[in-house]
Structures are given as structure tokens and as C-alpha cells.
C-alpha positions in Angstrom: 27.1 56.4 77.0 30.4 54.5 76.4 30.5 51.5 74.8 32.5 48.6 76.8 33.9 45.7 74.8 32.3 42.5 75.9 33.7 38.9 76.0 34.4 38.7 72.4 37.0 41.5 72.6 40.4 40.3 71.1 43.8 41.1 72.3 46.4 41.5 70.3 49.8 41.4 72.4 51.6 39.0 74.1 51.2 38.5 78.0 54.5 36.7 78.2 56.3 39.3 78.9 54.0 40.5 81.7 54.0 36.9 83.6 58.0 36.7 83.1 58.0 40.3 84.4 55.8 39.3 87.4 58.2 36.5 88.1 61.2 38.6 88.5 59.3 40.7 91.0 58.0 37.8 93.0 61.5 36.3 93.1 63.1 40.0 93.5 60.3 39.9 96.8 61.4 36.7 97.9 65.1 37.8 98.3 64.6 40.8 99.9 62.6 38.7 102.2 65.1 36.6 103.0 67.7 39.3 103.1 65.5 41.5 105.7 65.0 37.7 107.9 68.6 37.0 107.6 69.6 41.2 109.2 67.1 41.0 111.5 68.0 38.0 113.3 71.5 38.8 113.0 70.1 42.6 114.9 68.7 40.6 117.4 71.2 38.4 118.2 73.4 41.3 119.2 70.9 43.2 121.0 70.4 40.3 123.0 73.7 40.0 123.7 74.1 44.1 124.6 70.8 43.4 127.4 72.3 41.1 128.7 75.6 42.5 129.1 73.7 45.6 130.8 71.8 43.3 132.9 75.4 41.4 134.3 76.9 44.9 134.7 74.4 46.7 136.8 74.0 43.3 138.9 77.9 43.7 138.9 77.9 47.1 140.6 76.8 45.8 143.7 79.1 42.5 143.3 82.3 44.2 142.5 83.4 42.5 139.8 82.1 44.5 137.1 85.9 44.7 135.3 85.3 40.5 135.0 81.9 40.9 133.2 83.3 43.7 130.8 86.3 41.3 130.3 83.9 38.5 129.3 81.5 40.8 127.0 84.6 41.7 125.2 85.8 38.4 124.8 82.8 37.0 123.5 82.0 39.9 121.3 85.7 39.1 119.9 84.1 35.5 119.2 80.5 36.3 117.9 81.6 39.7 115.7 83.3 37.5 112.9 80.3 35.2 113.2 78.1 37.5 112.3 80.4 39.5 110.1 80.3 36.0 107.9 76.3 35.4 108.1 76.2 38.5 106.5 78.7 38.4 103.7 76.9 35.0 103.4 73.7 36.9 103.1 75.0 39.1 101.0 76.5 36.4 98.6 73.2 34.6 98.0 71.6 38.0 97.3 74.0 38.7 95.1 73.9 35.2 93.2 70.1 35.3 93.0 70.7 38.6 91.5 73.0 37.1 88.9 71.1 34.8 87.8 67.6 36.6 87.1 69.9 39.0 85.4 70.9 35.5 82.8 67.1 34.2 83.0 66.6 38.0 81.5 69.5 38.2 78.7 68.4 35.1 77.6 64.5 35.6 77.2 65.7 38.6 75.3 67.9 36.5 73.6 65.4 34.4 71.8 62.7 36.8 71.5 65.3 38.6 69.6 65.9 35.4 67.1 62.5 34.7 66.9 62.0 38.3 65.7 64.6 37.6 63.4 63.8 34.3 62.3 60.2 35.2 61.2 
């Protein structure tokens, strides 16, 4: 039979560093979240424009103006592909930035764990 420590059992480390490391991961979780909204509506929006160009041109076909619709699918790709192109360096920016500064958060609780080591 084993013997299982009961309530009176002590511990004797420090679960600081567990909840801080929790932290980063829920943040980290967050971001990614964000990140994965942020590309998938930006997919979306550009699949919705593709159906919809497919819908205009097969309806074209039978019009005979199907050179107008691809005329106006390339010009608004020409005004929505920069738009996009800066949502996602936007995207990318914050991820970056968050990613920055978890990296400081971390230096510095090193930083004074390190000088309270020393200081004791």
C-alpha cells in the first residue's frame, strides 16, 4: 500500500513562476487568436470577392460583356489588394509588438529574481 501525503503535506517551491509561466501562454493564446480572426476574415473577404466575380462572369457569358466585368474585377482587386496587404502587416505588427513586450515582462522577472538571489 502507498502512503499519500494528506493536507498537512508542505511544499517547498515557489509557484510564481508557474502562474507567470501560465500567463505568457494565455496571452501567447490570445494573440494567436487574434492573429487567426484577423487572416481569416481577411481569406474571406477575398473569396467573397473571387464568387462573386465567377457569379458576374458566367451571368456575363450569356450578356456579352464579359471583357467589362473582368475589367471591373481587376480594377477593384487593384483597390482592395493594398487594403488587405496593410490589414495584414497591421496584424502582423501587433503580433509582433505583443511579442516584444512579453519578451520585456520576461527579462525583467528574471531580472529581479536574479537580485533577489543576490541580495539574500
Amino acid at each position: 500500500m502507498t502512503y499519500l501525503p494528506g493536507p498537512s503535506a508542505t511544499f517547498n517551491f515557489d509557484l510564481a513562476p508557474v502562474f507567470r509561466a501560465v500567463a505568457l501562454i494565455q496571452d501567447e493564446t490570445f494573440a494567436a487568436a487574434t492573429v487567426t480572426t484577423d487572416l481569416t476574415a481577411s481569406a474571406a473577404r477575398r473569396g467573397l470577392r473571387y464568387f462573386e466575380f465567377l457569379a458576374r462572369l458566367v451571368c456575363s457569358i450569356d450578356h456579352g460583356d464579359a471583357v467589362e466585368v473582368l475589367s471591373d474585377f481587376v480594377e477593384t482587386e487593384l483597390e482592395e489588394y493594398p487594403k488587405d496587404v496593410s490589414r495584414l502587416c497591421e496584424t502582423r505588427s501587433r503580433l509582433l509588438s505583443h511579442a516584444a513586450e512579453l519578451c520585456r515582462d520576461v527579462a525583467a522577472g528574471q531580472v529581479s529574481g536574479a537580485e533577489a538571489k543576490t541580495v539574500v
